[in-house]
ZADO-1210 file (C-alpha; in nm, 4 decimals, padded with zeros to 6 digits):
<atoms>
<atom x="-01.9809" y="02.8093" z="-01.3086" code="UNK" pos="1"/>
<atom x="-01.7312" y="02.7723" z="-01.5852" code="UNK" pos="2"/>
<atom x="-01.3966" y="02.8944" z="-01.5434" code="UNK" pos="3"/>
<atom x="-01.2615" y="02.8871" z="-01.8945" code="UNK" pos="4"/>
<atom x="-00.9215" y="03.0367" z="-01.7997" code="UNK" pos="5"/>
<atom x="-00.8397" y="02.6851" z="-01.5756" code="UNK" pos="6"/>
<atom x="-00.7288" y="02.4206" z="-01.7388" code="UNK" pos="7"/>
<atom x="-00.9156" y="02.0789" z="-01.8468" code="UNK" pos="8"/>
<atom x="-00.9110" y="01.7940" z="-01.5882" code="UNK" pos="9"/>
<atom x="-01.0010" y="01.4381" z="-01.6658" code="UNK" pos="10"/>
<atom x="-01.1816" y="01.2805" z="-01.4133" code="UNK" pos="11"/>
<atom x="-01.0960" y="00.8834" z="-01.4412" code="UNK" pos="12"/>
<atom x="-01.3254" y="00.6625" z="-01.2867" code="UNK" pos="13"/>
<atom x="-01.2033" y="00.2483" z="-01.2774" code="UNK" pos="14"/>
<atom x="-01.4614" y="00.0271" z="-01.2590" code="UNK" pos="15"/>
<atom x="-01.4660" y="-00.3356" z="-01.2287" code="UNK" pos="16"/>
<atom x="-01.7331" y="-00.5727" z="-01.0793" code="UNK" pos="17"/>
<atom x="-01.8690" y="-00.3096" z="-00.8609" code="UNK" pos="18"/>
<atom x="-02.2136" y="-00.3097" z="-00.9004" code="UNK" pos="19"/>
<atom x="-02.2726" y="-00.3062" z="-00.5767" code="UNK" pos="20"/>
<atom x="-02.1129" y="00.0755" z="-00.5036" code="UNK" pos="21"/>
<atom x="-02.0831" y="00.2117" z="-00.8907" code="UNK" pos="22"/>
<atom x="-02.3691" y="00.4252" z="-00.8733" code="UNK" pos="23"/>
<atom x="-02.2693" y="00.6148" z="-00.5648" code="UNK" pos="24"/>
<atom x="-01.9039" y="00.6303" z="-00.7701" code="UNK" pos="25"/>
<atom x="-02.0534" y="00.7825" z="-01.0493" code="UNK" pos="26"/>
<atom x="-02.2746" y="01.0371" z="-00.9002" code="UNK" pos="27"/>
<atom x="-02.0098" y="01.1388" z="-00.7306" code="UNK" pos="28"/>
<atom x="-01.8190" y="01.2229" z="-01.0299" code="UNK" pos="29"/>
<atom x="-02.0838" y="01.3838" z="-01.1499" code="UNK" pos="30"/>
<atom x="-02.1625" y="01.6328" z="-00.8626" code="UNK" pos="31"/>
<atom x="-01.8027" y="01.7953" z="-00.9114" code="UNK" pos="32"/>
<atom x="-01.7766" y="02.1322" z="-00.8491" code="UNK" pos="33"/>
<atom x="-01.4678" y="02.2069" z="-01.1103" code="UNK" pos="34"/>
<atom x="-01.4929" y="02.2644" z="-01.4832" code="UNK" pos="35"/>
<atom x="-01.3824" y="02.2217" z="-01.7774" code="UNK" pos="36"/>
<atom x="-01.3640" y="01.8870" z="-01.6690" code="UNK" pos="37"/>
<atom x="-01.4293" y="01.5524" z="-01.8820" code="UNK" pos="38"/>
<atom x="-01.5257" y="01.2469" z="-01.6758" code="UNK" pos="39"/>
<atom x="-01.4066" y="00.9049" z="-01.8470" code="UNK" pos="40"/>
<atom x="-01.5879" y="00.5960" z="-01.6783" code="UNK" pos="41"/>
<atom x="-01.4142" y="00.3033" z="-01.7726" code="UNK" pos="42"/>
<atom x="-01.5167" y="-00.0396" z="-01.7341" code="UNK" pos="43"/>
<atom x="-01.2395" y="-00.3348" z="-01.7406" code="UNK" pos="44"/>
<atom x="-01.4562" y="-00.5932" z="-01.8625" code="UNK" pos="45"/>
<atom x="-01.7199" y="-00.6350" z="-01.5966" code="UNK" pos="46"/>
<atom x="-01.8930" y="-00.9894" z="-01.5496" code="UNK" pos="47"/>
<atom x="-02.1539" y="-00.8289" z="-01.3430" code="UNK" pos="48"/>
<atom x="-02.3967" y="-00.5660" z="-01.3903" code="UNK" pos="49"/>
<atom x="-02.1678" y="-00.2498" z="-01.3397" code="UNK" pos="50"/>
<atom x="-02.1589" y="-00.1021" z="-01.6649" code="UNK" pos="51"/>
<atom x="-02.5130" y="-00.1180" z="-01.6975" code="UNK" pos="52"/>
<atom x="-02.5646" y="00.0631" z="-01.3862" code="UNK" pos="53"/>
<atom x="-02.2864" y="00.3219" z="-01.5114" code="UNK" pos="54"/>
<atom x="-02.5172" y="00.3699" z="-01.8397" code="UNK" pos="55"/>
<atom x="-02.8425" y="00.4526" z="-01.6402" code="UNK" pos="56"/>
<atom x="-02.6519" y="00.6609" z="-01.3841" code="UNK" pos="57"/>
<atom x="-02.5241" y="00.8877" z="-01.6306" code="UNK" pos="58"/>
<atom x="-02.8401" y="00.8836" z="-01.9258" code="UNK" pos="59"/>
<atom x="-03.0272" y="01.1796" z="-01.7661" code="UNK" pos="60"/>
<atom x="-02.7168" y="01.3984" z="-01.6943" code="UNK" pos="61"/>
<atom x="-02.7572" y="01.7480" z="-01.8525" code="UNK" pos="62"/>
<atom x="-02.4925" y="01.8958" z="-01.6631" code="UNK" pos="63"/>
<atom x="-02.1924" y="02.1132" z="-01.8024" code="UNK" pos="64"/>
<atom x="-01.8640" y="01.8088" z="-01.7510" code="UNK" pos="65"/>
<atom x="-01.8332" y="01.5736" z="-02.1056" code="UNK" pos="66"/>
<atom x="-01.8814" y="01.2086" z="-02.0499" code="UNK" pos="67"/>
<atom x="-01.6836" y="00.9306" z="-02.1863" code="UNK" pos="68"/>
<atom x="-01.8152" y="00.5868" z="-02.1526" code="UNK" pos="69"/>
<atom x="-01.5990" y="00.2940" z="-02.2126" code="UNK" pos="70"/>
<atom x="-01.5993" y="-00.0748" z="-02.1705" code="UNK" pos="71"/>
<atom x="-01.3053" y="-00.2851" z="-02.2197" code="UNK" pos="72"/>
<atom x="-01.3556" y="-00.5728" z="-02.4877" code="UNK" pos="73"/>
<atom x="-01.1100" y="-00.7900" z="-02.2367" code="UNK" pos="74"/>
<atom x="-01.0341" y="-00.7446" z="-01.9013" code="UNK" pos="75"/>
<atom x="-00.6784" y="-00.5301" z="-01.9118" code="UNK" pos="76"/>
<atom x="-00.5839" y="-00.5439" z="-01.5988" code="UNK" pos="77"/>
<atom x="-00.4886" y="-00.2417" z="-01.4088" code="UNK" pos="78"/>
<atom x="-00.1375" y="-00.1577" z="-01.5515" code="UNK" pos="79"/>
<atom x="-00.3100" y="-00.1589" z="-01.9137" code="UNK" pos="80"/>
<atom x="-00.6253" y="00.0050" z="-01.7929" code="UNK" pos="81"/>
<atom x="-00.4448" y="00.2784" z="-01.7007" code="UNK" pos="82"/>
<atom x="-00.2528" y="00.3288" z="-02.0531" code="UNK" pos="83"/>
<atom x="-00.5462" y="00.3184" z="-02.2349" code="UNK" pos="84"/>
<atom x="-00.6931" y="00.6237" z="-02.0074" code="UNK" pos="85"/>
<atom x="-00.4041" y="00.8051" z="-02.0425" code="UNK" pos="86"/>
<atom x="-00.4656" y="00.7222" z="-02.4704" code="UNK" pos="87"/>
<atom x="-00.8141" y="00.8172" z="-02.4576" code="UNK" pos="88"/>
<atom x="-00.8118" y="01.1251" z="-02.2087" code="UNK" pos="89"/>
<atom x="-00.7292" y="01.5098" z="-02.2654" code="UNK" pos="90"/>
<atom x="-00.6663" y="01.6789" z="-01.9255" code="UNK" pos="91"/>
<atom x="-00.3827" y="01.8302" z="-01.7936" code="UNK" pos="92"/>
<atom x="-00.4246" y="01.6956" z="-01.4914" code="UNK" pos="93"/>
<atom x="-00.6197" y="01.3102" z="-01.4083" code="UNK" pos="94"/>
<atom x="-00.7804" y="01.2579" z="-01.1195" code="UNK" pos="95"/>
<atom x="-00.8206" y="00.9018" z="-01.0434" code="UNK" pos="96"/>
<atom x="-01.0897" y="00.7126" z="-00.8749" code="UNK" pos="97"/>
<atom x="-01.2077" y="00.3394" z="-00.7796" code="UNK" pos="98"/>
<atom x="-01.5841" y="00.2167" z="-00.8529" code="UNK" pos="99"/>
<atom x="-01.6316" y="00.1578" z="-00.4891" code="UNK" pos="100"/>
<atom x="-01.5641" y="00.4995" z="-00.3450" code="UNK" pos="101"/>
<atom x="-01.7383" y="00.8109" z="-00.3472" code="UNK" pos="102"/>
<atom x="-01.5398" y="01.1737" z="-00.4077" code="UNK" pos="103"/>
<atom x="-01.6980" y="01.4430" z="-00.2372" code="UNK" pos="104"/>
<atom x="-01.7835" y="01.7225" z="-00.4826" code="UNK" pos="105"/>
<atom x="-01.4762" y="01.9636" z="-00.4572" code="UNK" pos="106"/>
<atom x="-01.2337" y="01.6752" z="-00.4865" code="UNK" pos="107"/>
<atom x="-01.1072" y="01.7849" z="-00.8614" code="UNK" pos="108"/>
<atom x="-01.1106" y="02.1461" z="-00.7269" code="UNK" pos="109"/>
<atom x="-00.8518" y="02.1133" z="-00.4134" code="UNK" pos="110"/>
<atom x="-00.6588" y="01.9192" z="-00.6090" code="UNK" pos="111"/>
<atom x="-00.6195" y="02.1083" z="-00.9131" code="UNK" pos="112"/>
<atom x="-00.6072" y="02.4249" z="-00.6464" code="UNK" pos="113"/>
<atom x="-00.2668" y="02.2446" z="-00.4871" code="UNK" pos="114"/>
<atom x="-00.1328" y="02.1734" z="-00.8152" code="UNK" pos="115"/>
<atom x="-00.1139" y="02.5511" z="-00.8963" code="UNK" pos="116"/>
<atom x="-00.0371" y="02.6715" z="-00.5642" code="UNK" pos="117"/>
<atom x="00.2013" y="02.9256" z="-00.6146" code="UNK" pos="118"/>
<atom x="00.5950" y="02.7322" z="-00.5599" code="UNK" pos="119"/>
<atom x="00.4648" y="02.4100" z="-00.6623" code="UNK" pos="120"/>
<atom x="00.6674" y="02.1478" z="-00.8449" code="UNK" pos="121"/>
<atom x="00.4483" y="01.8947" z="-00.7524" code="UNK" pos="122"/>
<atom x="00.3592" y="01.6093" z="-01.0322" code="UNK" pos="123"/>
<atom x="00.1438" y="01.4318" z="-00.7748" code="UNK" pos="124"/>
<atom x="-00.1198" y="01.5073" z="-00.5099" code="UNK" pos="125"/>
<atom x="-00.3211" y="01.2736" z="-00.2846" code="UNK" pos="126"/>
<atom x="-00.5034" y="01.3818" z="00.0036" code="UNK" pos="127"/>
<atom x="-00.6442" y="01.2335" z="00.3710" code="UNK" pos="128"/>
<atom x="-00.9684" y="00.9823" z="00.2976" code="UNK" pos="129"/>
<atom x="-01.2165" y="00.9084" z="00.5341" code="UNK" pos="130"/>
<atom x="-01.2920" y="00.5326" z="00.5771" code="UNK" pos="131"/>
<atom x="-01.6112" y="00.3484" z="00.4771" code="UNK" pos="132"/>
<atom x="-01.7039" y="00.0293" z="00.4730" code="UNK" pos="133"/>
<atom x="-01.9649" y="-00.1627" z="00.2547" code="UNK" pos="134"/>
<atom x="-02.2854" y="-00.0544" z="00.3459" code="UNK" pos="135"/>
<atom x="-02.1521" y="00.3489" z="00.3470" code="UNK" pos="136"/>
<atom x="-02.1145" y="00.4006" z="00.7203" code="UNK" pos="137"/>
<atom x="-01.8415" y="00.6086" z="00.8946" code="UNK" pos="138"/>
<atom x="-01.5450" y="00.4070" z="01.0044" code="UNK" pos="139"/>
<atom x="-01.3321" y="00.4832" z="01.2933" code="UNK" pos="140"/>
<atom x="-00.9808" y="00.4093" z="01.1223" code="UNK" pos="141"/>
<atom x="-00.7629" y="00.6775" z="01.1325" code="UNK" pos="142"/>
<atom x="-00.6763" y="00.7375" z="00.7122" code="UNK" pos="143"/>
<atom x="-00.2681" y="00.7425" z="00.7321" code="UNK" pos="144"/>
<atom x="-00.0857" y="01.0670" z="00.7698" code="UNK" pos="145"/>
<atom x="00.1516" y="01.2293" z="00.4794" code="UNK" pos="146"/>
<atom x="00.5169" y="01.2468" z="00.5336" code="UNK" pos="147"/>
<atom x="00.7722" y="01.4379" z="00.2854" code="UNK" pos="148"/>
<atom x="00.9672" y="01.1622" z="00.0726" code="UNK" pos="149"/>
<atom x="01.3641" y="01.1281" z="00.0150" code="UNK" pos="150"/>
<atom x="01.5278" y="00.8404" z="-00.2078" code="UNK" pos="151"/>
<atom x="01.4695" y="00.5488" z="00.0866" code="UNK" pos="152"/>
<atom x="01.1200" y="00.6172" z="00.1442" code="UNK" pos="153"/>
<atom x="01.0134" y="00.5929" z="-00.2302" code="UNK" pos="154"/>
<atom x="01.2125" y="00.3412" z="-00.2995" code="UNK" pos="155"/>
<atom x="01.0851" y="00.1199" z="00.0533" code="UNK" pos="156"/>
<atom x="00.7238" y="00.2527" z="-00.0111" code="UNK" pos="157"/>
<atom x="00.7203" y="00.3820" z="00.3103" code="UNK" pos="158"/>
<atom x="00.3886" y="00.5854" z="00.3654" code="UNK" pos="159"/>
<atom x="00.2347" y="00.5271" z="00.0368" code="UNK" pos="160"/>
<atom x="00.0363" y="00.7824" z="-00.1591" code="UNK" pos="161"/>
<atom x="-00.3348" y="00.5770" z="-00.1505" code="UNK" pos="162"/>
<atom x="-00.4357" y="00.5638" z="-00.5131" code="UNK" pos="163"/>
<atom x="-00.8083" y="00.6484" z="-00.4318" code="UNK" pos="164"/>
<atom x="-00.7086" y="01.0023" z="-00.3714" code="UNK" pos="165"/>
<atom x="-00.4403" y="01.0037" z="-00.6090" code="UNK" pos="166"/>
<atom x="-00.3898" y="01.2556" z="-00.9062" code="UNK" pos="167"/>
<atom x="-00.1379" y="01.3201" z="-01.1618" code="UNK" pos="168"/>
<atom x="00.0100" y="01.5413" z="-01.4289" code="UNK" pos="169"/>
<atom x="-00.0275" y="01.4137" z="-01.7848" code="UNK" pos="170"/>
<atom x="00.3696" y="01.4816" z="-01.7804" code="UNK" pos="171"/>
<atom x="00.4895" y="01.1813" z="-01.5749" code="UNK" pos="172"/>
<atom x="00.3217" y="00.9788" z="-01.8252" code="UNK" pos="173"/>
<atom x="00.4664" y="01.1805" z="-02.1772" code="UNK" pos="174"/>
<atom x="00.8167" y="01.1519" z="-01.9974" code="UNK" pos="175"/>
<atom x="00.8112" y="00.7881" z="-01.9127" code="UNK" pos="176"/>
<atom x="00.5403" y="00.6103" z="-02.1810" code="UNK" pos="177"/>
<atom x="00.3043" y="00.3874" z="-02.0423" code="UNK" pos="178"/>
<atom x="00.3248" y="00.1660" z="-01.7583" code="UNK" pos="179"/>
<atom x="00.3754" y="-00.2434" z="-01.7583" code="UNK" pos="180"/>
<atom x="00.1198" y="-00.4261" z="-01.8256" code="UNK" pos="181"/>
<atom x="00.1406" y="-00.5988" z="-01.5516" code="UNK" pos="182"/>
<atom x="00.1660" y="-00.3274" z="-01.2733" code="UNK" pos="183"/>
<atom x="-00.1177" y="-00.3746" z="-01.0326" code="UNK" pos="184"/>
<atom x="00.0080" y="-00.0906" z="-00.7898" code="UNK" pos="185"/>
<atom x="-00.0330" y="00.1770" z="-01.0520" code="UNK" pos="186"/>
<atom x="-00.0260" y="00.4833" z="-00.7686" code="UNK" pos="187"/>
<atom x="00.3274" y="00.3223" z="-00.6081" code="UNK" pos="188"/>
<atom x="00.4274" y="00.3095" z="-00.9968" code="UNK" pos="189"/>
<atom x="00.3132" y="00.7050" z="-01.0826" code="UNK" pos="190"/>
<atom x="00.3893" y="00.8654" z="-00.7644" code="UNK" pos="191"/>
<atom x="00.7715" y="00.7320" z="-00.7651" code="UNK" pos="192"/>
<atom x="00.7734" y="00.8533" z="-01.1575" code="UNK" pos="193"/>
<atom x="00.6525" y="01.2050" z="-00.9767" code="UNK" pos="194"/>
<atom x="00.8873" y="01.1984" z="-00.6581" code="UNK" pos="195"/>
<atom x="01.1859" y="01.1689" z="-00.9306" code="UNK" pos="196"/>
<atom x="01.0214" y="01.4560" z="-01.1705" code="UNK" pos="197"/>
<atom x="00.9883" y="01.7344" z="-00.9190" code="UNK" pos="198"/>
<atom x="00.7562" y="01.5893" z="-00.5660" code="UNK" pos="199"/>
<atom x="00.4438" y="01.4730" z="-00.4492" code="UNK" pos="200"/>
<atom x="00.1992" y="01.6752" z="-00.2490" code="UNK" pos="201"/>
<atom x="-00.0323" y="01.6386" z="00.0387" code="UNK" pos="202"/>
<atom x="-00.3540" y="01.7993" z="00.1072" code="UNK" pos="203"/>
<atom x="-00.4768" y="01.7441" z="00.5044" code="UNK" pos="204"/>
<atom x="-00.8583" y="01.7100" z="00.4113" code="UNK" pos="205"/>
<atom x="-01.1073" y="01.3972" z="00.3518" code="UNK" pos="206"/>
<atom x="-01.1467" y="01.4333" z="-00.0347" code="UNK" pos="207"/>
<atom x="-01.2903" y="01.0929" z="-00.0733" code="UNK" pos="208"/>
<atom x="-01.4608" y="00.8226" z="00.0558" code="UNK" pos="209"/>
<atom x="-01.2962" y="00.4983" z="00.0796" code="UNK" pos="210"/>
<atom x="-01.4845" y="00.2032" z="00.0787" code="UNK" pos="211"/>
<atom x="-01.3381" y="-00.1358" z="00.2885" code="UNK" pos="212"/>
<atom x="-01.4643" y="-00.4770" z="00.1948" code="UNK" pos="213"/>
<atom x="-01.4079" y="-00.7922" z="00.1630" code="UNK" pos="214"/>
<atom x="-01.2683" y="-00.7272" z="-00.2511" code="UNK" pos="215"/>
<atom x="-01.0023" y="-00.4804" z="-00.1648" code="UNK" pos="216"/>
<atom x="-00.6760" y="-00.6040" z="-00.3279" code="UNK" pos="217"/>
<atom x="-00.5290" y="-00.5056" z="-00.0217" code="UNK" pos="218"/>
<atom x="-00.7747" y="-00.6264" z="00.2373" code="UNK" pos="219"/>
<atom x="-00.6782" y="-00.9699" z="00.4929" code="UNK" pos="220"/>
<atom x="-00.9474" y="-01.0760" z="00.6738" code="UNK" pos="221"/>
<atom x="-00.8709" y="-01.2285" z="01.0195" code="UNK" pos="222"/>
<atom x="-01.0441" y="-01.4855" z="00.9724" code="UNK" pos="223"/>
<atom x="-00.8237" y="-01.6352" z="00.6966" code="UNK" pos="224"/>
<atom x="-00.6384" y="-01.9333" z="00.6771" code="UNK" pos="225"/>
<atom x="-00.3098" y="-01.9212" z="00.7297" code="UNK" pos="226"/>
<atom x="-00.2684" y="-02.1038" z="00.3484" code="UNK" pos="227"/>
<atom x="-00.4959" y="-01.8380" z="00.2073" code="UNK" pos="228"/>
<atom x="-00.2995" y="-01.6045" z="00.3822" code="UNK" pos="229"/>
<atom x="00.0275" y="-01.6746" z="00.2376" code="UNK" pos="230"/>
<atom x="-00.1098" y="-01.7710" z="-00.1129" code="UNK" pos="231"/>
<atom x="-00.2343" y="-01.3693" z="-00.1470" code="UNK" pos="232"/>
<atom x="00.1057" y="-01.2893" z="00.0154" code="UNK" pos="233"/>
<atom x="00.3070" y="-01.4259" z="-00.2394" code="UNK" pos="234"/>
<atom x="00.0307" y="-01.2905" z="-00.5098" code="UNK" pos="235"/>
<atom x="00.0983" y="-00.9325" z="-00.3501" code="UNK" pos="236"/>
<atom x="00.4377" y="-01.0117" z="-00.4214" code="UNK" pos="237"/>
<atom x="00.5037" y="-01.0853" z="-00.7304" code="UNK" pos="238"/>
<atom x="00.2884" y="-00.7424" z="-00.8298" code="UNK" pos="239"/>
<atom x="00.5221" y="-00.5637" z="-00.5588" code="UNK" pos="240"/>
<atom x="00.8071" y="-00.6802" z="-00.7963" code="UNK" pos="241"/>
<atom x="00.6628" y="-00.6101" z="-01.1158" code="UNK" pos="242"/>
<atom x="00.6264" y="-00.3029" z="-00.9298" code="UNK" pos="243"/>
<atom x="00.9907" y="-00.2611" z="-00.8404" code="UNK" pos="244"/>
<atom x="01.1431" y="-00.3532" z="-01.1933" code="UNK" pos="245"/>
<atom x="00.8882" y="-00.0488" z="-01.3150" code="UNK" pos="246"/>
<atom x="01.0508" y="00.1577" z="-01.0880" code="UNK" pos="247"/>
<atom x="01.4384" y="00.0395" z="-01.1690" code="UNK" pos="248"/>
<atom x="01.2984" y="00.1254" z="-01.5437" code="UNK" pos="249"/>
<atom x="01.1916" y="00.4313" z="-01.4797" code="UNK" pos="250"/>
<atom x="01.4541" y="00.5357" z="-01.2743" code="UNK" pos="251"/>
<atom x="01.7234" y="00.4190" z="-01.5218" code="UNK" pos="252"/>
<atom x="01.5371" y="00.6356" z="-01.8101" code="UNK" pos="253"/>
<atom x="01.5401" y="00.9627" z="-01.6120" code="UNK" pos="254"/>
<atom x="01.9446" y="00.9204" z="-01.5075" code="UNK" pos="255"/>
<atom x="02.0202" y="00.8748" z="-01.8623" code="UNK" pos="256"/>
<atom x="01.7778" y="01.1701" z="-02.0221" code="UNK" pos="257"/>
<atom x="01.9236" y="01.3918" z="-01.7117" code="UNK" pos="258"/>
<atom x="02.2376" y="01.2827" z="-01.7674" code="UNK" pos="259"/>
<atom x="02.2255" y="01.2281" z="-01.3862" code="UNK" pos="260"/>
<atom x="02.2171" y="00.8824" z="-01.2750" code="UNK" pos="261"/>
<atom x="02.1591" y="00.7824" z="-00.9163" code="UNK" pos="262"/>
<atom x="02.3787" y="00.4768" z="-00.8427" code="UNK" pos="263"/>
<atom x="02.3103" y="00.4788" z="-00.4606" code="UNK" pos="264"/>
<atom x="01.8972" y="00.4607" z="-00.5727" code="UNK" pos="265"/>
<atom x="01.9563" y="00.1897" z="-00.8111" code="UNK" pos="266"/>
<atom x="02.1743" y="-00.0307" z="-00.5469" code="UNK" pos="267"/>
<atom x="01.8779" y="00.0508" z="-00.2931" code="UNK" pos="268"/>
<atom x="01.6495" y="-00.0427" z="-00.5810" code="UNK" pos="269"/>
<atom x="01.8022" y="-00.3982" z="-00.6641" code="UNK" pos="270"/>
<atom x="01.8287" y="-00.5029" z="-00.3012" code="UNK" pos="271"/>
<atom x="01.4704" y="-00.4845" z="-00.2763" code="UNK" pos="272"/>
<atom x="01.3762" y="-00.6518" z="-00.5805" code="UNK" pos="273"/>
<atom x="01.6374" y="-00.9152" z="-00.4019" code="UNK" pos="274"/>
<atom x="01.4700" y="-00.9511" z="-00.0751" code="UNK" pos="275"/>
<atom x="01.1399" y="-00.9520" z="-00.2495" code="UNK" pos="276"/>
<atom x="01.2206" y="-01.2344" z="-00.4621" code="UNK" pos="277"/>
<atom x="01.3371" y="-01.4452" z="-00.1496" code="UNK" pos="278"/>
<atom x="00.9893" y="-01.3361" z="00.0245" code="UNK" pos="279"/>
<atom x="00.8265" y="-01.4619" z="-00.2714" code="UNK" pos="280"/>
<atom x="00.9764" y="-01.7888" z="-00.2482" code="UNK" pos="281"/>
<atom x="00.8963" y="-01.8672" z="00.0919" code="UNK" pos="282"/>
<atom x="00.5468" y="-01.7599" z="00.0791" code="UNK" pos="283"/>
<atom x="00.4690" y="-01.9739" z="-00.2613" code="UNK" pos="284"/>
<atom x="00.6532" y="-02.2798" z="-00.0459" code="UNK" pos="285"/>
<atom x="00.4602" y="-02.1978" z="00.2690" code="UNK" pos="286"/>
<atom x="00.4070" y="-02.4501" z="00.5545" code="UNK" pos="287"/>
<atom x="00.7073" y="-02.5482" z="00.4143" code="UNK" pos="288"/>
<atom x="01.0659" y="-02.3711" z="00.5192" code="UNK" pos="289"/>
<atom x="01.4339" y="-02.4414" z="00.3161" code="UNK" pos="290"/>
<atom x="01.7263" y="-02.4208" z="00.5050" code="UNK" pos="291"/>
<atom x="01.9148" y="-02.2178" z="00.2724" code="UNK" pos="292"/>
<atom x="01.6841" y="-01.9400" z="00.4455" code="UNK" pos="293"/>
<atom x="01.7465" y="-02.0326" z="00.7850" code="UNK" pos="294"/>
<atom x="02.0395" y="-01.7170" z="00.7655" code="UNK" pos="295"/>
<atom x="01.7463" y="-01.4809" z="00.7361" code="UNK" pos="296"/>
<atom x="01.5912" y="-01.5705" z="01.0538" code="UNK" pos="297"/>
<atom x="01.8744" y="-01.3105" z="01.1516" code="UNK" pos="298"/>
<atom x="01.7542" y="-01.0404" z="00.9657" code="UNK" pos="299"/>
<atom x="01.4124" y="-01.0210" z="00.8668" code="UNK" pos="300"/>
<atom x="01.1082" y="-01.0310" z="01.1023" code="UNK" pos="301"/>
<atom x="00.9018" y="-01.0989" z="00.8060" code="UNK" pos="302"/>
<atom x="01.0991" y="-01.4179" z="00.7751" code="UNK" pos="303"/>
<atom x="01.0504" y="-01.4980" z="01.1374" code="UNK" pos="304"/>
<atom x="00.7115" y="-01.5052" z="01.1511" code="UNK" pos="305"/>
<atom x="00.6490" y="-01.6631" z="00.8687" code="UNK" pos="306"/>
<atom x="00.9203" y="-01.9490" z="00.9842" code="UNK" pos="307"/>
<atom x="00.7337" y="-01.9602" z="01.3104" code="UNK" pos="308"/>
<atom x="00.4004" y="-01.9523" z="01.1367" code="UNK" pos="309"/>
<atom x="00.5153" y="-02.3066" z="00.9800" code="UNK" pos="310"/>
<atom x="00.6028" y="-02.5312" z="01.2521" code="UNK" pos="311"/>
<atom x="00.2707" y="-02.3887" z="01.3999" code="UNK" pos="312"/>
<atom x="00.0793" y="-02.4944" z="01.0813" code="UNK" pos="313"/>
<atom x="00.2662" y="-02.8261" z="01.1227" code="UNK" pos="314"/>
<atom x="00.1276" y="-02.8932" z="01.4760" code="UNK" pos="315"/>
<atom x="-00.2281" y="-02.7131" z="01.4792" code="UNK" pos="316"/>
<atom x="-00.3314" y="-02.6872" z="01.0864" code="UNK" pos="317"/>
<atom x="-00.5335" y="-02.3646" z="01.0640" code="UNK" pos="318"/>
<atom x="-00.6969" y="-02.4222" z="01.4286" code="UNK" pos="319"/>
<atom x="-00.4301" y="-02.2095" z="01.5272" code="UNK" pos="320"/>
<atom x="-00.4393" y="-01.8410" z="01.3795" code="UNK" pos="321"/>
<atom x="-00.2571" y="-01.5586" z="01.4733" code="UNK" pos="322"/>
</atoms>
């Protein structure tokens, strides 16, 4: 049923290589429960057969949400994927979602029902997930438990909001503009631009599930070598600290249009774009350790492992994994 008073939602679903899941991805957009809601599927450039699946998923829908189909010319990346949603899209409210996960059909509903919850000042909502992996079956992982923000939290990335849940008002991006090009980590980048606007809020319920495999950005197998290891360690790092500069940006553009700015954030801020940097460094040089870092053996058990984690590569190779 149409509820004409609420407002319109865009559904946003990112695809990218995923033929393998797509189909469950877009059906599940389909099957939502809320309208007026428009549901953007937007391919970044696929090299497999995903958007092709996408067009035959959706060719025999006759159902009341509008459908905007989009492949990208050349792959944007996630950062510039995201700006060109937020270009193309009309809702008041986006609801984001992965090709590789499946949104149970009163996903857009809760969350749109949170956002107006009377009180609210919330510019972002996520919610609990349950855990998939890549055949569709139940796993046992616990999905990781809200807790309320302050300044250190955001700014550590403590308790993350998951970006497969994740939705936003089209506010945080008319205050800010769009995000770097190069951001990777587009729901650390929007949910700090939210914590600073007014909050971010919770909802204790499996809206969505999310698919683990082998692909996931954010996935380590085991089983990896402890060079392969450390090579997508320092690649998670340097999109951690295009991350961080994003959020010194953004943060430095709110103090000076509130007239309000947060020097104790901003220290906080560039210490952590420091101790990135020097994490960076000694996973790029990795089994290799400089002296000059020797101090932070001191203060970092990040630094500690990985300093132990050399002189074992030195003596076993990769025979030795832990």
């Amino acid at each position: 049923m149409i509820e004409n008073n609420r407002p319109l939602v865009t559904f946003a679903l990112f695809a990218y290589n995923q033929e393998k899941y797509i189909r469950d991805a877009v059906q599940s957009a389909l099957e939502q429960d809320y309208s007026p809601l428009e549901i953007i599927i937007s391919d970044d450039c696929s090299e497999d057969q995903t958007f092709e699946i996408i067009k035959e998923t959706v060719k025999c829908y006759h159902g009341p949400h509008k459908i905007i189909l989009n492949k990208n010319k050349n792959n944007l990346g996630v950062g510039a994927h995201v700006n060109l949603i937020m270009q193309i899209s009309a809702g008041k409210f986006i609801v984001a979602a992965a090709g590789d996960d499946i949104s149970f059909p009163y996903r857009v509903k809760k969350l749109i029902d949170k956002f107006e919850e009377d009180g609210s000042l919330a510019y972002s909502v996520w919610s609990s997930a349950k855990y998939i992996n890549n055949l569709g079956a139940v796993l046992e992982e616990k999905f990781i438990s809200a807790v309320k923000h302050n300044d250190v939290s955001i700014i550590k990335n403590i308790n993350p909001v998951i970006g497969a849940t994740h939705a936003w008002r089209r506010e945080v991006f008319e205050f800010f503009g769009p995000l770097s090009p190069g951001i990777v980590f587009e729901d650390n980048a929007i949910s700090f631009r939210s914590y600073l606007l007014g909050g971010i809020d919770y909802i204790d319920e499996e809206l969505v599930k999310y698919r683990r495999h082998d692909s996931n950005l954010t996935n380590f197998s085991r089983n990896m070598s402890l060079r392969t290891t450390y090579n997508r360690a320092y690649c998670r790092g340097v999109a951690k600290g295009i991350g961080l500069v994003q959020r010194l940006k953004d943060l430095e553009k709110f103090g000076k249009e509130q007239k309000n700015i947060n020097n104790t954030m901003i220290k906080n801020l560039n210490k952590e774009i420091k101790k990135n940097d020097t994490l960076i460094e000694i996973y790029q040089n990795f089994p290799k350790f400089k002296f000059k870092n020797i101090h932070l053996l001191f203060l970092n058990l990040e630094v500690i492992k990985v300093f132990i984690r050399c002189i074992t590569y030195k003596i076993f190779g990769d025979k030795f994994i832990f």
